[in-house]
C-alpha positions in Angstrom: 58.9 23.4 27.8 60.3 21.9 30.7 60.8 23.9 33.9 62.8 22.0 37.3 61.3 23.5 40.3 62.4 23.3 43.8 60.7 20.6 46.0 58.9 23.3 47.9 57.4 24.6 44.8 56.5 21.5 43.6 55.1 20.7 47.2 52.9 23.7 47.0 51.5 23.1 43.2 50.7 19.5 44.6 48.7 21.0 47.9 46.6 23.4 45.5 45.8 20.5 43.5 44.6 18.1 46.3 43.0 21.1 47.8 40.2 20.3 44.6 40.8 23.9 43.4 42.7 22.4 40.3 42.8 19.7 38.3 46.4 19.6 37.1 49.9 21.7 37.8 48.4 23.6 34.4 45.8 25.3 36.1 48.1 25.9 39.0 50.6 27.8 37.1 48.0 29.3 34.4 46.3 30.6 37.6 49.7 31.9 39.2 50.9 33.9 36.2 47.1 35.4 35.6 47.5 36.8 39.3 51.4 38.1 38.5 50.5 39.7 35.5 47.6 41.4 37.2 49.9 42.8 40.0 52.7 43.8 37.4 50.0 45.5 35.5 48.6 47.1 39.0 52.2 47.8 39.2 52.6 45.7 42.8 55.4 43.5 41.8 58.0 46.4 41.0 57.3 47.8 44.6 57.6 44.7 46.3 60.4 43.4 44.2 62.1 47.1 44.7 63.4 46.3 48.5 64.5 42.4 47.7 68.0 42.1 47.0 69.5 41.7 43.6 71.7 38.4 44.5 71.5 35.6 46.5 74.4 35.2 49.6 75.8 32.5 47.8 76.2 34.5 44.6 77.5 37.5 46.5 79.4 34.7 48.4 80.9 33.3 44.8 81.6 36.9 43.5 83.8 38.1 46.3 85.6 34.6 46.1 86.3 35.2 42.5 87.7 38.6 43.3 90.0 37.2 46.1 88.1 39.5 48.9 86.8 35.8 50.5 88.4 32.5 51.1 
C-alpha cells in the first residue's frame, strides 16, 4: 500500500525515528495505530472526535459554491 502524507506528518515520523525510539516509519505507524486502537477500544477517540467538525472550511467553502450561496 501506498499512503501520501502531508509534510508535517512525514516531518513528525522522521523526528520519532532520529529520536532512536524507532528504526523505520514501520514502527512509527505500527506504534501509532496500537495507541488509536487502544483509545477507540477505551472509547476516547469518539469523545474527542465528537466536538471536531465534520468538514473542512474549504469543503464547506466548495459546497456552498456549488449551491450558488458563495462566489
Amino acid at each position: 500500500m501506498t499512503i501520501e502524507l502531508k509534510p508535517e506528518r512525514q516531518r513528525m515520523i522522521d523526528s520519532a525515528i532520529r529520536s532512536g525510539a524507532y528504526r523505520n516509519s514501520d514502527e512509527v505507524i505500527a506504534t501509532a495505530l496500537e495507541m488509536l486502537a487502544e483509545d477507540i477500544e477505551d472509547g476516547a477517540v469518539s469523545e474527542a472526535r465528537s466536538h471536531e467538525p465534520r468538514s473542512t472550511l474549504d469543503e464547506v467553502e466548495a459546497e456552498l459554491r456549488a449551491l450558488g450561496k458563495l462566489k
